[in-house]
C-alpha positions in Angstrom: 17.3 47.5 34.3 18.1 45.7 37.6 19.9 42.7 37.9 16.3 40.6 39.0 14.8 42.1 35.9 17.4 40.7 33.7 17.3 37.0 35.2 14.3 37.3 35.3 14.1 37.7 31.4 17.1 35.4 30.9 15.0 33.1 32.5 11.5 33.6 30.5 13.9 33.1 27.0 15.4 29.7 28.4 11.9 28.1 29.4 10.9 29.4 26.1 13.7 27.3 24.5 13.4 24.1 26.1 9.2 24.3 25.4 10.4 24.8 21.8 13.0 21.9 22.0 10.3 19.7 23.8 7.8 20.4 21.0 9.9 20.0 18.1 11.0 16.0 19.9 7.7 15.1 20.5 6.7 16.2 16.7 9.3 14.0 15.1 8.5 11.1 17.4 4.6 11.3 16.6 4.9 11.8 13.0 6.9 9.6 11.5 5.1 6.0 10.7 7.5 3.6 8.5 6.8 3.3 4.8 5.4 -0.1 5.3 3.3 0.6 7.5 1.6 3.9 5.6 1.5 1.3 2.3 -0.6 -1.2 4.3 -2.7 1.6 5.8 -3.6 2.9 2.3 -3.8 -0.9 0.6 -6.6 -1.3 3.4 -8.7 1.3 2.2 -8.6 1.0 -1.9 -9.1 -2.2 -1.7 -12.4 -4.5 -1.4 -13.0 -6.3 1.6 -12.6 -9.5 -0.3 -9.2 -8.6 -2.0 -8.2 -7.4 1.1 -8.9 -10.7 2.8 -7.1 -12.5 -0.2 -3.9 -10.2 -0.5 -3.5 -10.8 3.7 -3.6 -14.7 2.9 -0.9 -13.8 0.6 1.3 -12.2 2.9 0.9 -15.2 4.7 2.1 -17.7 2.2 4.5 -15.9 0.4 5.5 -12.7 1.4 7.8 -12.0 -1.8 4.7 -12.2 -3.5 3.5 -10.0 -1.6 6.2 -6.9 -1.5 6.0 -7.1 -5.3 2.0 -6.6 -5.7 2.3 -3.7 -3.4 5.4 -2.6 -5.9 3.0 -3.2 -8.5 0.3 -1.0 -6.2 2.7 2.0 -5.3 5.1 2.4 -8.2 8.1 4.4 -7.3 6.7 7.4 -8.8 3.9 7.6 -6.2 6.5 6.6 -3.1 7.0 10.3 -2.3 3.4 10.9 -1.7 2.5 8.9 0.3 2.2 11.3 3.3 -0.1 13.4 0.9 -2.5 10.3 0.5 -2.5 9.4 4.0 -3.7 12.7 4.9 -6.2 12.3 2.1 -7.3 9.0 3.7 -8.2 11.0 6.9 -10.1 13.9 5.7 -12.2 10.9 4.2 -11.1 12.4 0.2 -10.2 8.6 -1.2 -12.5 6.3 -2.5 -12.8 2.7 -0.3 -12.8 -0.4 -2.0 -11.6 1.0 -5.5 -9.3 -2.0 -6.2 -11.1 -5.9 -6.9 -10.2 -8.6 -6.1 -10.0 -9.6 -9.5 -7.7 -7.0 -10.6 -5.4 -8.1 -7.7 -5.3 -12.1 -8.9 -4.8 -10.4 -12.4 -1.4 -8.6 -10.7 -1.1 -12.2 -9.0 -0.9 -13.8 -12.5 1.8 -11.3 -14.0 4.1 -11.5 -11.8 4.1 -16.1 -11.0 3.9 -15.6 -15.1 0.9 -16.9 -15.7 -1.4 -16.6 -19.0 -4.8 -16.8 -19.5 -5.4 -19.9 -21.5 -8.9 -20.6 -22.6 -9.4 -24.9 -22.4 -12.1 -26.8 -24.4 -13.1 -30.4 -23.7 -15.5 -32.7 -25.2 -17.2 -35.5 -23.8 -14.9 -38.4 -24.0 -11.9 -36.3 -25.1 -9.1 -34.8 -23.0 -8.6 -31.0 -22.3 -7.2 -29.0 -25.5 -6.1 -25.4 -25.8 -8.0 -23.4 -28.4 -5.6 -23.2 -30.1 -5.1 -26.8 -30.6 -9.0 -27.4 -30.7 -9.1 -24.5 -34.1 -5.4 -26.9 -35.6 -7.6 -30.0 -35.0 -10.8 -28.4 -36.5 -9.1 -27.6 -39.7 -7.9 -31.1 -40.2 
């Protein structure tokens, strides 16, 4: 082998490494979306258009609320999948619209600690619990 063939193949292997390097940078730039950002992405698409709509007012008024519905949403068991249901979400393999809205003011309500509470009022009386209505019904 003569000296040109060998630079010439010295020369081949570098280019081949820097195409390699080059690929390998732009991959890890490209692919790598933040958590929160892969959440909302998913949250968009099993939701309803309407409980969509509400959960974004939400995370207007109170964005603790918020973080801990999508908590509630993604428990930390399904965390490490998330790349595996975002490529779902693009070969078109999850359901749209899968979550209510009611189901989300139910997930609302658990977390601000609210009960459900079933009120009765009569005409001329004030507001009573069941509860209280049954006790008074007795006596």
């Amino acid at each position: 082998m003569s000296d040109d063939e060998l630079h010439r193949i010295r020369m081949q292997k570098m280019q081949e490494m820097l195409n390699k390097k080059k690929l390998a940078e732009q991959r890890s730039q490209r692919t790598e979306m933040p958590i929160d950002k892969k959440m909302d992405q998913i949250i968009t698409v099993l939701l309803a258009p309407n409980a969509n709509h509400y959960l974004s007012a939400i995370k207007e008024r109170n964005y603790d609320l918020y973080i801990k519905i999508r908590q509630k949403i993604f428990p930390p068991k399904i965390m490490p999948e998330l790349d595996l249901l975002i490529q779902y979400l693009r070969q078109g393999m999850i359901r749209r619209g899968v979550i209510s809205l009611i189901e989300i003011q139910q997930i609302e309500r658990q977390i601000l600690g609210i009960g459900s509470t079933i009120t009765i009022k009569k005409q001329g009386q004030d507001a009573k619990s069941l509860s209280n209505f049954l006790k008074d019904e007795d006596d």
